[in-house]
C-alpha positions as CSV (number, residue, x, y, z in Angstrom):
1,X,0.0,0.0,0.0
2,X,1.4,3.6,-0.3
3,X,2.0,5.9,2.9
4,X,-1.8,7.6,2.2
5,X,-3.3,4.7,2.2
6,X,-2.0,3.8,5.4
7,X,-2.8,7.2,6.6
8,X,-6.6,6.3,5.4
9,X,-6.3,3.3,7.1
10,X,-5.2,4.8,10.6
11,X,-7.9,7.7,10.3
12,X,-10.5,5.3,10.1
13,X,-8.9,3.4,12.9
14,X,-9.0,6.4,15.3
15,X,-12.9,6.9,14.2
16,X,-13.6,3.6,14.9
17,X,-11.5,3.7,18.6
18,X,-13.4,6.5,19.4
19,X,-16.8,5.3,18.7
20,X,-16.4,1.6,19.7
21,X,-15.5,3.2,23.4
22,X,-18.3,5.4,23.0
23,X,-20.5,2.6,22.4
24,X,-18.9,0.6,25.4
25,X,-19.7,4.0,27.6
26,X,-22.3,3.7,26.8
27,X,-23.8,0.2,27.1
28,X,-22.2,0.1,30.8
29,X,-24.4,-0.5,33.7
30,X,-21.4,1.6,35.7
31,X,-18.3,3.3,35.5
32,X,-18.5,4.0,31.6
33,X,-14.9,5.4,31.6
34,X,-13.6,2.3,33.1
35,X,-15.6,0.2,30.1
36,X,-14.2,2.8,27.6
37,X,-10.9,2.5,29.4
38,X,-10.8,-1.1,29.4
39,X,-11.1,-1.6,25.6
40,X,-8.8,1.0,24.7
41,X,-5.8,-1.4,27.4
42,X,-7.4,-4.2,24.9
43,X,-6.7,-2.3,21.5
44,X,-3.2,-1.4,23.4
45,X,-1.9,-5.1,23.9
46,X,-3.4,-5.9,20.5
47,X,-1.8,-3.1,18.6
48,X,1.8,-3.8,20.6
49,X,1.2,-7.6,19.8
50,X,0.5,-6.9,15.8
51,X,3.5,-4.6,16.2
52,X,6.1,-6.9,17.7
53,X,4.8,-9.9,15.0
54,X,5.0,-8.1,12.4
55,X,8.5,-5.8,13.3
56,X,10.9,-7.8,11.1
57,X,8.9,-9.3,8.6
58,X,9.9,-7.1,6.0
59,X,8.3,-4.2,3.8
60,X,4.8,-6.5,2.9
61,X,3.7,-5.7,6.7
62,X,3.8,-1.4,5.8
63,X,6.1,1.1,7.2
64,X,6.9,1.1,11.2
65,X,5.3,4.5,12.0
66,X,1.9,2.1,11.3
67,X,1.9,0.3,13.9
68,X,3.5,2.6,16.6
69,X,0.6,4.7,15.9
70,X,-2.0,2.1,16.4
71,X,-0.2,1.5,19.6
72,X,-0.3,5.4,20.5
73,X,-3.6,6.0,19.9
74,X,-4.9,3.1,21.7
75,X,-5.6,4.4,24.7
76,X,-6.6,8.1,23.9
77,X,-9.0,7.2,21.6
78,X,-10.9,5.1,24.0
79,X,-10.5,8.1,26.3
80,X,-12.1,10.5,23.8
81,X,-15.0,8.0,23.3
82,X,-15.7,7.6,27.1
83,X,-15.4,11.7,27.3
84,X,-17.9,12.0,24.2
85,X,-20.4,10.3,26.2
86,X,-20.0,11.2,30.0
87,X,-20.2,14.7,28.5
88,X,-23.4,14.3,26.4
């Protein structure tokens, strides 16, 4: 894939953080930050796990910056998409 392709592909990822901790805010019978928290640690250990499998396995897998953002972003999307809806 070229680099904007990638950069399509982590755009839609960072929507789709963000609204699947909204949705988990949401659906919580308690603590919806913790819910929205909780799959963001998820999408954290599965980003650093697709990142470490796929470190050395040459240019087929996409530049580095790809996954180290998927990584990154883990966590502060989820904590956008718990804000979204404690603040609604």
């Amino acid at each position: 894939m070229s680099a904007s392709l990638f950069l399509l592909a982590t755009a839609y990822r960072l929507v789709y953080g963000i609204l699947g901790s909204y949705i988990a805010a949401r659906l919580a019978p308690n603590r919806p930050m913790f819910h929205a928290l909780a799959l963001g640690v998820i999408g954290l250990f599965a980003s650093t796990a697709g990142a470490a499998a796929t470190w050395d396995a040459g240019p087929a897998f996409g530049p580095k910056w790809y996954p180290l953002t998927l990584v990154a972003t883990a966590l502060p999307c989820a904590w956008i998409g718990g804000k979204i809806w404690k603040d609604s």
